[in-house]
Each structure stands twice: as C-alpha cells, then as structure tokens.
N, C-alpha and C positions, 0 to 999 in steps of 0.2 A: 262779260266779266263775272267771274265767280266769286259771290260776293256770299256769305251767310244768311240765310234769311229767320228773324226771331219774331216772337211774339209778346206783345208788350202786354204786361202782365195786371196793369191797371186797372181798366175795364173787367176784371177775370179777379177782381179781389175778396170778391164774395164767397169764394169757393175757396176750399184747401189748397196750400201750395201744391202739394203733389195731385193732385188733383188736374190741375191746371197742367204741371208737369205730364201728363198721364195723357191728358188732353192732344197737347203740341205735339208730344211723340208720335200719335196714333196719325195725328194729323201730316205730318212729315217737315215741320220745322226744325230748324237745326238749331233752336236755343231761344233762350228767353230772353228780355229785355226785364228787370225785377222791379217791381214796384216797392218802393220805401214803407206798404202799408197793408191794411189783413195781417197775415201770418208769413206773407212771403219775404219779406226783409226787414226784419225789426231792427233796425241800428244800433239801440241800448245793448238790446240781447247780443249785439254780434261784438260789439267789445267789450260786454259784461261778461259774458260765456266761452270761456276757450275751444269748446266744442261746437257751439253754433256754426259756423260759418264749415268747418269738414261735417256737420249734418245734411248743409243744405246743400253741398259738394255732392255728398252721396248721394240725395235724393235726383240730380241732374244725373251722373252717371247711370244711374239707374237704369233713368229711361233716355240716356244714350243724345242727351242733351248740353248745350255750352252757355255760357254765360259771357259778354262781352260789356253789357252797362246797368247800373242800376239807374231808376229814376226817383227823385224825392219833390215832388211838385208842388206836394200837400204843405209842406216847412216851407219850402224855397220859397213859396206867394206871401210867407207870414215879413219876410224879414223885413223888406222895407214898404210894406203895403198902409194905403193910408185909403179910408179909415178902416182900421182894425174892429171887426164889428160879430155880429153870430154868427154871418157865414165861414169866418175863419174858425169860429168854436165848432162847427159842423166838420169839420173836418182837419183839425187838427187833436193831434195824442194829445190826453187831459193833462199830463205833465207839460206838454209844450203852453198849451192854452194858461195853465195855471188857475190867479184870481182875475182873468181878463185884461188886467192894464195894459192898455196898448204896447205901452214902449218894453214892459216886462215880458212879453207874447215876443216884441221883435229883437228882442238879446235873447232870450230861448229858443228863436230859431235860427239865428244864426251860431250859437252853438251847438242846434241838431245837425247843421248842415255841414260843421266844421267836422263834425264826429260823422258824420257821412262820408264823407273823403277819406276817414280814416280806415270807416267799416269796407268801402268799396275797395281800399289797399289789404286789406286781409280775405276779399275773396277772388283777389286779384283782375279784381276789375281795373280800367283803367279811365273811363269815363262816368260821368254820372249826369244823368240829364235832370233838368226840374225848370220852373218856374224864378223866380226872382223877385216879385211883386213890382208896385212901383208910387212911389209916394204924389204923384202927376198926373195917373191916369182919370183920376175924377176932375182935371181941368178940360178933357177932351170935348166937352159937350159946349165951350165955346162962351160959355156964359154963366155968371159974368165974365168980363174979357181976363182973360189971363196972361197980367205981367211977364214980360220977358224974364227977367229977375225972380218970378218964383218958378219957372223952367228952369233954371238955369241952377237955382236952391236943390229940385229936384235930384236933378243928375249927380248933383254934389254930393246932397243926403245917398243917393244906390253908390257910387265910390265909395262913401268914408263906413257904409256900410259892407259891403262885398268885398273891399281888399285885404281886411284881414280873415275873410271866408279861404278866397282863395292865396292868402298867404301857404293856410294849412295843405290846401292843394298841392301846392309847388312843392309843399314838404314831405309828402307821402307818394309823388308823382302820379298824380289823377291830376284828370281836367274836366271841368264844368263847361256844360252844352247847353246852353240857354236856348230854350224854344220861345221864337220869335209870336207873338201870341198875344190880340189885344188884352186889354187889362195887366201887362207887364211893361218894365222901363222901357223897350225896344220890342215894338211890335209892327213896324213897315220900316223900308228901305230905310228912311230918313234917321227913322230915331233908333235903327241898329245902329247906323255909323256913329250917330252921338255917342250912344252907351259904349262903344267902343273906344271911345276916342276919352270919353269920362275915365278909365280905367288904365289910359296909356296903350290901348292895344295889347297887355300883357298877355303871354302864351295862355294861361290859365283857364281861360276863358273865352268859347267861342257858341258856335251855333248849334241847336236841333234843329234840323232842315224838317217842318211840315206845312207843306202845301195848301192844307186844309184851308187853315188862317187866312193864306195870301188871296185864294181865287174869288171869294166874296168882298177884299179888299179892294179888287182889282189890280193888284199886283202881280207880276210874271212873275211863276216860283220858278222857272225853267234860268230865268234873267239873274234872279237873287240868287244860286247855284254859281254863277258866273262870277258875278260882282264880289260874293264872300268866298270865293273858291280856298282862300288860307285858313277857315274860319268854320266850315263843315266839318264839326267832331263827331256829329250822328244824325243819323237817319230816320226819320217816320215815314211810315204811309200810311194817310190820313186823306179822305175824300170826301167833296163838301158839292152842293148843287145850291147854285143858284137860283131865285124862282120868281126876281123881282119882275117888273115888267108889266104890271095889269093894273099899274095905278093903284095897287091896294098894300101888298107884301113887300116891304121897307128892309133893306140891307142890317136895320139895327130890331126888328125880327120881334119889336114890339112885346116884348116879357111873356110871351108863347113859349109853352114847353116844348123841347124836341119832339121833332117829329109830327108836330101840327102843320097842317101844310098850307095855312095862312101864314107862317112865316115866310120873310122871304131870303131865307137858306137855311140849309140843313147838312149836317153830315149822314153821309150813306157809305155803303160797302166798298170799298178800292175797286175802282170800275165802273161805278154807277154815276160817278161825277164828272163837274168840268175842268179836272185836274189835266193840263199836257202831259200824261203820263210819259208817254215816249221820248217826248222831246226834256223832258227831267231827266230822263235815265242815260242819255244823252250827253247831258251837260255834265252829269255824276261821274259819266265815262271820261267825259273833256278835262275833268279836273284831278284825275287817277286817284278820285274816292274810294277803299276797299274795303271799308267797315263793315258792320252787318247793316243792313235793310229792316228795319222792324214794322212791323205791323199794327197799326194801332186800332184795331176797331172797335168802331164806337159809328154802330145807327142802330137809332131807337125806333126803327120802322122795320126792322130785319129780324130773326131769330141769329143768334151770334153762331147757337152749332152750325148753324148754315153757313154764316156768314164769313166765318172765320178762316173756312178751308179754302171757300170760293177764292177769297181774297188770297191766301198763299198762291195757287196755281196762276191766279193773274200775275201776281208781280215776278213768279218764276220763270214768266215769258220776259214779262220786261228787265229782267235779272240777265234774260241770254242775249241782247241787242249788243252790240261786236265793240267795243272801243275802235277808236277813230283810227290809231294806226294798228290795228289788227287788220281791220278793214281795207286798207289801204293797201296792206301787204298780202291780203287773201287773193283782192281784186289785182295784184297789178307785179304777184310773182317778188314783193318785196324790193321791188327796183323804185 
C-alpha cells in the first residue's frame, strides 16, 4: 500500500526547522510529522502571525516536502496530569508553565491545545497527535490500595477536561490522536477502551498507533491495530527491545538513563527490536489505514544521522507488503 512516509520532528528539535527540512529531503521522506516545539511550530506565532504558517508552507515546498500532522505532547501531558511538578516546568513554554500552580499550568494548557487545533486548521493539517496526561497514573504502583471511586474520579476529571478541547476540534475539523503511552489516561488495552468510553466514543478523538509502548508492556500492537481499527488516526514507528530475563533488568527500568543496558528495555532504531513489524503492517493493510507512517526515532545508543535513514528504508519495505485483497487478486487472477 502506498502510504506516505514522514519524519517526526521531535527528537530533531534542537536543530533549525529547515534544517531538519534539508535533512528528510536529502534523506528521501516524503514529509514531516511537526513538533509543537523549537522553532518548528510555534502555535502562538501561527495565529498571531498571518504570515507564519505560508513561511513554514514555503520552507516544505522548498524542499519538496508535505505535511499531514502536527504533534503537541509537551502541552497535551500538562492538561490533566497530576502532580504537576518541575518536570512539566522542563518542558513546558514559560507562558504555559506561568507562576507554577498546578491547576493554572492545566487551564493554560488546555487552551494551548484548543489554539492547536486551530493552528493545525490553518496549515491545513487535519490531525494533531500529543499526549493527554492523566490525573491516575501515579495510582499505578498499587499502593496504597486505590479506591475504585478515585479511578473512576479520574476518568471523570480527563472528560470534563478534554471535552471542551475537542469541542474546538469538531469546530475547526481536526482530530486528536492520543498516543497510547504509560504515564497518560489510556496506556494498555483496558484503560483505552475506558478513556474512550469516558468521552462517549466521540469522532474527535482517537489513537497514535506506537508499538514501542505495547511490546515491553506485553501487549500485541499487531492485536490493538485490530481491536481499534475505527480509532487509528496516525501512525508511529517506534522500536523498543526488551532485555528482562537475568533476574537483574526489571520492565519498570529502575530510574536508568536511556540507553544503559542494565535497564530492562530500551528504544532502538525501527528494526533492531521486538516489534511484529510485518504482521503490524499487516493489520494496518486489514483495516485500510492510508495515512502517513511516521518515524519517530529516538535510540540513545545510535547516531540519529545513521539512524534515521536506516529506519526510512526499513519501513519502505514494510510500506510495500501487498493488502489482503490485492494479494488475493494478484494470486488468484481476481476470481
């Protein structure tokens, strides 16, 4: 299936937009994935500036590049995250961050996120991927025991927060693609279907399919492709290895930096893990996904100029694997 393949522009925020630009071309991607942060998609700027958004048009044509989604992960983790603490000051814009108070941090970002939808309608984007946060996630450790009744507070709090996010969505027709990702409301099977179900199901709001996440989770990302097939608004590829097994390297990776390989998992270059890559691409085929494919790399154990190209040419194989009734009808004369 000929599907676009982009490069997520995240990990690549340290460098010049065009730059980065300049990058993907040489490299042979067919478009970017924008990051909400650096210099490559300022939101303020893009509905403060009538020119902004035909600058960063030109700087794509340029170099004979497309744009299909931005991402805003950095904001989206503020809105409903508990507890709001320095790590959110490390990486949030010092107008979103403000004087710290929690709850003023999470009305400021969900108005960054509502003027994101906005900004993404004027570069005619029509998805926006990010984060969420989740006011729950710090119950996961199990102890002390946590109240069914403050789960359930949880879920409540990411609705009465995220519906009028994506009210504005509906309004400017963009959609929000939650990447499923511990430390956010809906990071395994169980608690997407909640978060979904928290929200009515609304069109508004669906998935970032990466794999990464699932395969140290133990989770089939090949299965969850399947199960969310309505709900697949965009695509990563993100690769992750495994490395528990010696009695020593623990799945929860022990507060080790990437890339220490006393952790037990790490992300590596798309190919070097235990991603089903084929059998995802597969399923991507099964449920007549045609978006772009983005690339998200991110290993702290690689040189990224390396890494970055290797990974295009992998997924460009897995990008040619034949849909199910192509195949059908290649093999069998269309009868």
């Amino acid at each position: 299936m000929s599907r676009p393949i982009t490069l997520f522009t995240g990990q690549w925020a340290d460098l010049p937009f065009e730059e980065v630009c300049r990058l993907a071309a040489e490299w042979g991607y067919d478009g970017l994935e924008i990051a909400c942060w650096g210099d490559h998609f300022e939101v303020d700027k893009a509905l403060a500036d009538d020119s902004y958004v035909g600058r960063k048009l030109e700087t794509l044509a340029k170099y004979d590049l497309k744009v299909w989604a931005v991402s805003n992960h950095l904001v989206g983790q503020a809105v409903c995250d508990h507890p709001i603490d320095e790590r959110h000051r490390a990486i949030l814009p010092a107008r979103i961050w403000g004087s710290g108070d929690p709850e003023e941090v999470r009305r400021a970002a969900a108005e960054e996120m509502k003027d994101t939808a906005r900004a993404a309608a004027r570069l005619g984007v029509k998805t926006v991927v990010g984060f969420t946060g989740s006011p729950i996630w710090h119950t996961v450790a199990m102890f002390p025991p946590v109240p069914a009744a403050m789960v359930e507070a949880g879920y409540a709090d990411f609705a009465e927060r995220w519906n009028p996010i994506l009210d504005v969505f509906d309004e400017v027709g963009v959609r929000f693609a939650h990447e499923v990702h511990p430390s956010e409301i809906a990071y395994d099977y169980h608690t997407t279907v909640r978060t979904l179900e928290a929200i009515g199901r609304r069109e508004a709001f669906g998935l970032n399919w990466d794999p990464s996440h699932m395969v140290w989770q133990d989770l089939d990302p090949a299965g969850f492709i399947l199960d969310f097939a309505d709900r697949i608004y965009h695509v990563d590829c993100k690769d992750a290895k495994v490395r528990c097994g010696d009695g020593r390297r623990g799945r929860l990776s022990s507060h080790l930096p990437w890339a220490d390989m006393r952790r037990g998992w790490d992300f590596v270059s798309t190919g070097h893990g235990d991603v089903p890559w084929e059998d995802c691409f597969r399923a991507l085929n099964s449920i007549g996904y045609d978006g772009p494919i983005s690339i998200e790399w991110e290993d702290a154990g690689m040189d990224r100029l390396a890494g970055a190209p290797e990974a295009l040419e992998f997924v460009r194989r897995l990008n040619a694997i034949t849909p199910p009734a192509a195949a059908f009808d290649a093999a069998f004369g269309g009868e």
